[in-house]
SETOR-794325 format. One line per field, with one value per residue (C-alpha): residue number from 1; chain; z, y, x. Coordinates in steps of 0.001 Angstrom, whole numbers. Each point is the difference from the previous one (the first is absolute). Layout:
BEGIN
seq: NUM/...
mol: A/...
w: Z/...
v: Y/...
u: X/...
This chain:
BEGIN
seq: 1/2/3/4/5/6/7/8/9/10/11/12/13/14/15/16/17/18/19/20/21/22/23/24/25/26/27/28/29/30/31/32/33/34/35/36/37/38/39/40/41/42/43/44/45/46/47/48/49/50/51/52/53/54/55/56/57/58/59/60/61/62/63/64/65/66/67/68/69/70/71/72/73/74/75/76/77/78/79/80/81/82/83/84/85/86/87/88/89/90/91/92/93/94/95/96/97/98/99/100/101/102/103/104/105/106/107/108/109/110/111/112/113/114/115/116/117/118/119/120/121/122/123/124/125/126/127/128/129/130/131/132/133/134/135/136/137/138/139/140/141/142/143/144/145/146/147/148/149/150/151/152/153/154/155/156/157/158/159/160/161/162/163/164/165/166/167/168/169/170/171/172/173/174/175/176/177/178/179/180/181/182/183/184/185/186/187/188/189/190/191/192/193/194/195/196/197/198/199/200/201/202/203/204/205/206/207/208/209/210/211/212/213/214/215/216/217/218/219/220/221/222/223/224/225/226/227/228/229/230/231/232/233/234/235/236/237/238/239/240/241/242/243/244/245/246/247/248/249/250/251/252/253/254/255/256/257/258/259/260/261/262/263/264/265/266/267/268/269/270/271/272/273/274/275/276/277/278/279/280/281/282/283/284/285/286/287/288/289/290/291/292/293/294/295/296/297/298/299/300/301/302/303/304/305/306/307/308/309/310/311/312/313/314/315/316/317/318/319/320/321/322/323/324/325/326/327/328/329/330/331/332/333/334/335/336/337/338/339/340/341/342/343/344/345/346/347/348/349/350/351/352/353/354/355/356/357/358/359/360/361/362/363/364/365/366/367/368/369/370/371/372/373/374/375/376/377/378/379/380/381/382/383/384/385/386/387/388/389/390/391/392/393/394/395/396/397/398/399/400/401/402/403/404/405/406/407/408/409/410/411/412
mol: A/A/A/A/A/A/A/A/A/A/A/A/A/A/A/A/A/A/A/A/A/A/A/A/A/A/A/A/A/A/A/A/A/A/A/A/A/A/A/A/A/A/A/A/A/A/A/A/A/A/A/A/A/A/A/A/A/A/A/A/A/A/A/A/A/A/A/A/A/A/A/A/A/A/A/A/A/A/A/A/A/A/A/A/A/A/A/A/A/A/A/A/A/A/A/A/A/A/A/A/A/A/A/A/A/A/A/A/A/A/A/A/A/A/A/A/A/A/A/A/A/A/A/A/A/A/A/A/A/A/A/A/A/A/A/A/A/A/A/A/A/A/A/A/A/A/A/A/A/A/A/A/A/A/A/A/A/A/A/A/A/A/A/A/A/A/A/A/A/A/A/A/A/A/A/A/A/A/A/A/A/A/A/A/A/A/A/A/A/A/A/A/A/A/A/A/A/A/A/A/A/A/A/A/A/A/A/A/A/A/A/A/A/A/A/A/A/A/A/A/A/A/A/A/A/A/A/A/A/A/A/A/A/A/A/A/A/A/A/A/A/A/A/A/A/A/A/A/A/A/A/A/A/A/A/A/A/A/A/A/A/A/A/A/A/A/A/A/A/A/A/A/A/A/A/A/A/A/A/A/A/A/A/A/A/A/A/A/A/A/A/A/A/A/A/A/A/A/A/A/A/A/A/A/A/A/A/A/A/A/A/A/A/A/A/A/A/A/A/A/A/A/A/A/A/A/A/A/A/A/A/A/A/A/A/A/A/A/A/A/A/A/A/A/A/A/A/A/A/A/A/A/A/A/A/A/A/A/A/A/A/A/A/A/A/A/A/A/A/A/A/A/A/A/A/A/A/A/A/A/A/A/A/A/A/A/A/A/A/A/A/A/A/A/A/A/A/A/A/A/A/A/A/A/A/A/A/A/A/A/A/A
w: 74474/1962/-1163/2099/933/817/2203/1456/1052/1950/1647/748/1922/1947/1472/589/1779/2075/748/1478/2511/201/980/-2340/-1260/-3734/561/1644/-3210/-2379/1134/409/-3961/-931/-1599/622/2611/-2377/-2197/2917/1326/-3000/-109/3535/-873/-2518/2519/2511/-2324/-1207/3408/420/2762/2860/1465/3320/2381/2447/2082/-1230/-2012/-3496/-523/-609/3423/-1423/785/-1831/-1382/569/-2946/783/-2200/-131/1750/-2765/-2759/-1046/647/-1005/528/303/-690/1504/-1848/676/2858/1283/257/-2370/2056/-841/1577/-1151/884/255/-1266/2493/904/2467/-245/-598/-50/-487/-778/-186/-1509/-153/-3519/-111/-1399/-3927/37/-3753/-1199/-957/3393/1484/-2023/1466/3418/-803/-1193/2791/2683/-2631/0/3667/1223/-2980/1771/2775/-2200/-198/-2445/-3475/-1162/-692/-785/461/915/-249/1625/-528/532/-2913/-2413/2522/3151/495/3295/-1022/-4483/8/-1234/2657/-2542/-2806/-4061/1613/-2896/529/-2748/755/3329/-1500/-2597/2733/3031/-2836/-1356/3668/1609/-2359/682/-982/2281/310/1097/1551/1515/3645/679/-1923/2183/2821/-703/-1564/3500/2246/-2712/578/3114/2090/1480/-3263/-420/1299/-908/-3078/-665/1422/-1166/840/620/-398/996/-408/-2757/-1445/996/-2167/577/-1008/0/314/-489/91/61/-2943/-628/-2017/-1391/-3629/-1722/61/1843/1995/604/4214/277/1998/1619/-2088/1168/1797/3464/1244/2546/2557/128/1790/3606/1558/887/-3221/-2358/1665/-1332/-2387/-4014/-1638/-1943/988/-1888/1174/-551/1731/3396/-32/-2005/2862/-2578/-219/3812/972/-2475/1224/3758/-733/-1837/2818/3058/414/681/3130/2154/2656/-2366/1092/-3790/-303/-3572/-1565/-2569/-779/-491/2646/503/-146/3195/1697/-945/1801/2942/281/-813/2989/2212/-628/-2618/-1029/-3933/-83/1576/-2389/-3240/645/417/-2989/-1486/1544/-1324/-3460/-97/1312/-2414/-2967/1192/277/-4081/-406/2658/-1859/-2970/567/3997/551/3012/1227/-30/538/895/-691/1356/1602/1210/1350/2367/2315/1503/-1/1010/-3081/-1675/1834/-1402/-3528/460/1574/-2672/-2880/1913/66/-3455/-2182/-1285/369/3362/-100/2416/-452/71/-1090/2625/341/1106/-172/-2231/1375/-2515/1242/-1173/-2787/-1371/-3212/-841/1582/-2537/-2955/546/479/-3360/-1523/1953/-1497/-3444/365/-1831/559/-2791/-2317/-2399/-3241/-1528/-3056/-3486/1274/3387/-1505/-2495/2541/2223/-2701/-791/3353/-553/-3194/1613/3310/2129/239
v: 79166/1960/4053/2721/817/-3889/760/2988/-1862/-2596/2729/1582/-3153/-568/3170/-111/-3091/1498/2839/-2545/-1391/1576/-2104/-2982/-1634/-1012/-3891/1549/2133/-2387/-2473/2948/909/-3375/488/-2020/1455/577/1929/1909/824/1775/2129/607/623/2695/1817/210/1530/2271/1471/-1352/-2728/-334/-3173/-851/-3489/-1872/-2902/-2083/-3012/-991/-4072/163/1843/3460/3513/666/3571/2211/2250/3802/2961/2578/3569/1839/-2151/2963/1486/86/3097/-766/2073/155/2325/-2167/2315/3634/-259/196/-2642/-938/-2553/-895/-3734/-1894/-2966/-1623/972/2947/3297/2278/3150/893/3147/1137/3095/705/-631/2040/-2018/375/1162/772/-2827/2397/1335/-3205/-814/3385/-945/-3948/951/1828/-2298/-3208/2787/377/-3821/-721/2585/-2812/-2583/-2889/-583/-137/1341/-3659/330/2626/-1913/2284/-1525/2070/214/-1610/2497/2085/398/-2222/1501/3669/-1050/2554/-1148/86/1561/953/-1135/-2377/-1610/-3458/1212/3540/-840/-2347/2107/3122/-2179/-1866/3886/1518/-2659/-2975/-3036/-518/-1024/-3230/1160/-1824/480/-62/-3146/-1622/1864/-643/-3551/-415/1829/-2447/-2642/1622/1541/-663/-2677/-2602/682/-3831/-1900/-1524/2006/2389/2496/3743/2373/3662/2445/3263/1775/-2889/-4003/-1703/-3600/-1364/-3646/-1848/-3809/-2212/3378/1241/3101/-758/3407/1604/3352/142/3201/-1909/-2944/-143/2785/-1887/3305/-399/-3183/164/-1052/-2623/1751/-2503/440/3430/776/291/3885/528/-1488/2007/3041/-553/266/-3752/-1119/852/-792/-754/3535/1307/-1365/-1884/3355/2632/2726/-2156/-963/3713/1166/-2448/822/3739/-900/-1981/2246/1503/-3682/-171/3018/-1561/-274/1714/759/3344/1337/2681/2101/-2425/-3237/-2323/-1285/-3293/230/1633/-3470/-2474/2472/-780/-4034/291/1097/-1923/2685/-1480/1390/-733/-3434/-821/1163/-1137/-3278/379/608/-3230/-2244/1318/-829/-3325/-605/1149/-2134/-3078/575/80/-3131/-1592/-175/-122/-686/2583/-852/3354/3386/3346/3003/2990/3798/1859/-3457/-1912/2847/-951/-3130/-3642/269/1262/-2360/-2511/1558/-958/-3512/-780/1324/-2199/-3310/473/1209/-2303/-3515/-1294/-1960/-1851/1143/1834/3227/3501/2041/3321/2165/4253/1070/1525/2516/3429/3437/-93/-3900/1644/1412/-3128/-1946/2347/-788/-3795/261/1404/-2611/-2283/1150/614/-2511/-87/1919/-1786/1705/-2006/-1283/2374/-1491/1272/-1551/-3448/179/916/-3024/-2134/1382/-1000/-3604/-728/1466/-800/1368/-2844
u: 125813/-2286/-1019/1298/-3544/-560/3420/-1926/-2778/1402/2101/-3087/-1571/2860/94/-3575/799/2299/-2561/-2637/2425/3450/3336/-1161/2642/1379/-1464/-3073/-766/1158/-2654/-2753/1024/44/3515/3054/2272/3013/-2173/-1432/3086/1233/-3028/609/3042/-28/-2642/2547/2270/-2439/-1052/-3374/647/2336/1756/474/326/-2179/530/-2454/2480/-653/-299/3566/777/566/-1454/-3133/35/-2715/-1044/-1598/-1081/2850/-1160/2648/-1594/-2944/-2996/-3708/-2372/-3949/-2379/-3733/-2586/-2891/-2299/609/3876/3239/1960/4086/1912/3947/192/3400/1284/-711/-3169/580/-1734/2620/-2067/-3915/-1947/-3685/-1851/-4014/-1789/-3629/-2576/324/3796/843/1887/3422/-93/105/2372/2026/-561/908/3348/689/-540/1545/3769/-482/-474/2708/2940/30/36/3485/1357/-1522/-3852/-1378/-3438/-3239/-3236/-3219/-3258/-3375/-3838/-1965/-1444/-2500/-1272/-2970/-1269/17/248/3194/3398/2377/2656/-1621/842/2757/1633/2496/2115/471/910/2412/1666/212/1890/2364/872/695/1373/1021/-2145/-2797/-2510/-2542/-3460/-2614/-3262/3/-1422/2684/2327/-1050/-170/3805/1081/-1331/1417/3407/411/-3325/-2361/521/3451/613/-3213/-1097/-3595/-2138/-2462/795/-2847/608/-2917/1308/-1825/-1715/140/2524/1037/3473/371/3689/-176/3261/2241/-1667/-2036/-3504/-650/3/-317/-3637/-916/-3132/1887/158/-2660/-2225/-1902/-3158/-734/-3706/-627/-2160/-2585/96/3706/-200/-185/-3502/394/1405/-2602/-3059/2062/2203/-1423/-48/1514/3555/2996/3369/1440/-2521/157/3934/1893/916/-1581/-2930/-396/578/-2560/-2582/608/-134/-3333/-1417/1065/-3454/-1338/2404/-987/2451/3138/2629/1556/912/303/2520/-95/-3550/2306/668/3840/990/1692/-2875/-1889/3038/-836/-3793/490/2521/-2090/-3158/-1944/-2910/216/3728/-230/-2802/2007/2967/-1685/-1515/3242/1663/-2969/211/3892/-461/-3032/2478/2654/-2805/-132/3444/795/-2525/1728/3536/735/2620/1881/-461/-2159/1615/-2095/1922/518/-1868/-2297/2871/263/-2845/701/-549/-3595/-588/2512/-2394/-3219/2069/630/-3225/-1683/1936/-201/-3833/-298/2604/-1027/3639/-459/3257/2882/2064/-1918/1161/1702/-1362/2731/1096/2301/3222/234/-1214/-650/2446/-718/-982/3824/1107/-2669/1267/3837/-1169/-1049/2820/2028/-2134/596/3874/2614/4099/1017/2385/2338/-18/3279/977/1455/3629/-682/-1022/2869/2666/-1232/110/3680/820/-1160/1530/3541/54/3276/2794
């Protein structure tokens, strides 16, 4: 006799199942569970009845020449809101079900926000994203910057606190949330919804404040609690690994963060723009925008072309590590660097197949991530996806005593 929680778990797997690759069938996910298909059936069965899947036909014939049924998430079923408060922005999405974005709101976080104002403006865009929502509140996923700002060595939100932010969004709006750091979220997005929702491993690569690397192998996230665990930033540089026009310029050694993180890259172009007389970079305010960087490697800039090639050659020499020792199938560079194109995706792989010792095919695919300016929420409510169980409701003493009533006189 299995636990209610065991119950919960296998519930859980099937639907995740059924997220990978909607309109399987019962036989298909029995043999993917590795359960019998009487046994998955009445799991299956007392989803449907609960809301969370819906049934329909297909053509294709079983052995026996009937109907296969195909198996989806149900819209009605729930929602999830994420929650990004990793760099700059408060960011919300409400998520379905079944994976659709149901509604998604941003608002502007200065540099060292107090952490109960965040929390303010948090709850605000988490109500409005929720109004949209179907169905029932789910789950609250909250991804976030590790502790400071290593570019500028400001918190992004300062005194942030796991458990305040825990006990605050279970008091105002019931659930309380599972918080990651963004790397983490990032990488259970593309697990669930992105570029590895269908493969086996890969190795996610998020660059947004810092360079965090989350690595999925057989379906399965390798990660713990330890707050440096991923943070691969600090690693140093080889010289020899940097572009010609960059080394005369650029201070060695460099670490990752500091030529692959968009604060880092940024800051190092802004520091090196005097060396370039012919650069067309424009600053503003004294920073230089990310965007205003795509522009110049677009169009042939000699300082943009030259750190953004730096950039690609420092993810692919990561990724060499990583390949090296567990051969994801696949490496994911995330927002904003999947925004400027396969020659850069190119730069990537070119750079890992030179660096890694594995020299048995296959190789690691290089490839963008689809996720885009609001992967973060989309990474936070991955995570509390991740997290969620089918909720149970125990049998009580009068239940179990009416039940066995029932058996001992059954009806005529």
């Amino acid at each position: 006799m299995i636990s209610p929680e065991q119950a919960s778990e296998i519930e859980a797997e099937l639907l995740r199942l059924v997220r990978l690759q909607p309109g399987r069938s019962r036989v298909e996910l029995a043999r993917l569970a590795g359960m019998s298909p009487s046994t998955t059936g009445d799991y299956i069965e007392k989803l449907l009845a609960r809301g969370f899947l819906l049934e329909g036909e297909r053509h294709m014939l079983t052995p026996r020449g009937r109907p296969a049924t195909q198996l989806q998430l149900a819209p009605e079923a729930g929602f999830i809101i994420g929650l990004d408060a990793a760099y700059h922005y408060a960011r919300a999405v409400a998520l379905g079900f079944d994976g659709e974005v149901l509604a998604e709101k941003s608002v502007w976080l200065d540099l060292g926000t107090p952490f109960e104002d965040f929390l303010r403006v948090a709850l605000d865009v988490a109500r409005t994203c929720a109004a949209r929502g179907r169905g029932q509140l789910l789950g609250i996923g909250i991804s976030h910057a590790p502790p400071g700002d290593w570019a500028r060595k400001t918190p992004h939100i300062q005194h942030w606190d796991d458990e305040r932010a825990a006990v605050f969004f279970k008091r105002e709006m019931g659930v309380r949330p599972s918080i990651a750091f963004s790397h983490h979220a990032i990488g259970t997005a593309e697990l669930w919804f992105g570029a590895g929702r269908e493969i086996g491993s890969f190795l996610s690569l998020e660059v947004r404040g810092t360079v965090g690397a989350e690595l999925v192998i057989d379906g399965r996230m390798l990660t713990n609690r330890h707050p440096d665990a991923g943070q691969i930033g600090t690693w140093l540089l080889p010289d020899d690994l940097l572009p010609p026009a960059l080394l005369k310029a650029a201070p060695a050694p460099l670490t990752v963060n500091q030529l692959a993180s968009v604060p880092g890259l940024l800051g190092l172009c802004t520091q090196l723009l005097p060396n370039f007389p012919d650069s067309e970079l424009v600053l503003e305010n004294g920073e230089l925008p990310f965007r205003t960087l795509v522009h110049g490697y677009s169009h042939g800039d000699k300082l943009s072309v030259a750190a953004l090639a730096g950039a690609a050659a420092a993810m692919g020499w990561c990724a060499a590590r990583i390949t090296d020792l567990a051969a994801p199938e696949r490496i994911i560079i995330s927002h904003p660097f999947n925004s400027l194109g396969e020659g850069f995706i190119r730069q990537v792989q070119d750079t890992l197949l030179a660096q890694a010792s594995l020299r048995q095919k296959p190789f690691p695919q290089v490839t963008a991530s689809g996720l885009a300016d609001y992967d973060g929420a989309i990474g936070a409510a991955a995570v509390a996806l991740h997290h969620w169980r089918p909720q149970r409701q125990k049998a009580t003493r009068a239940g179990s005593a009416k039940t066995s009533a029932k058996k001992k006189n059954p009806r005529p």
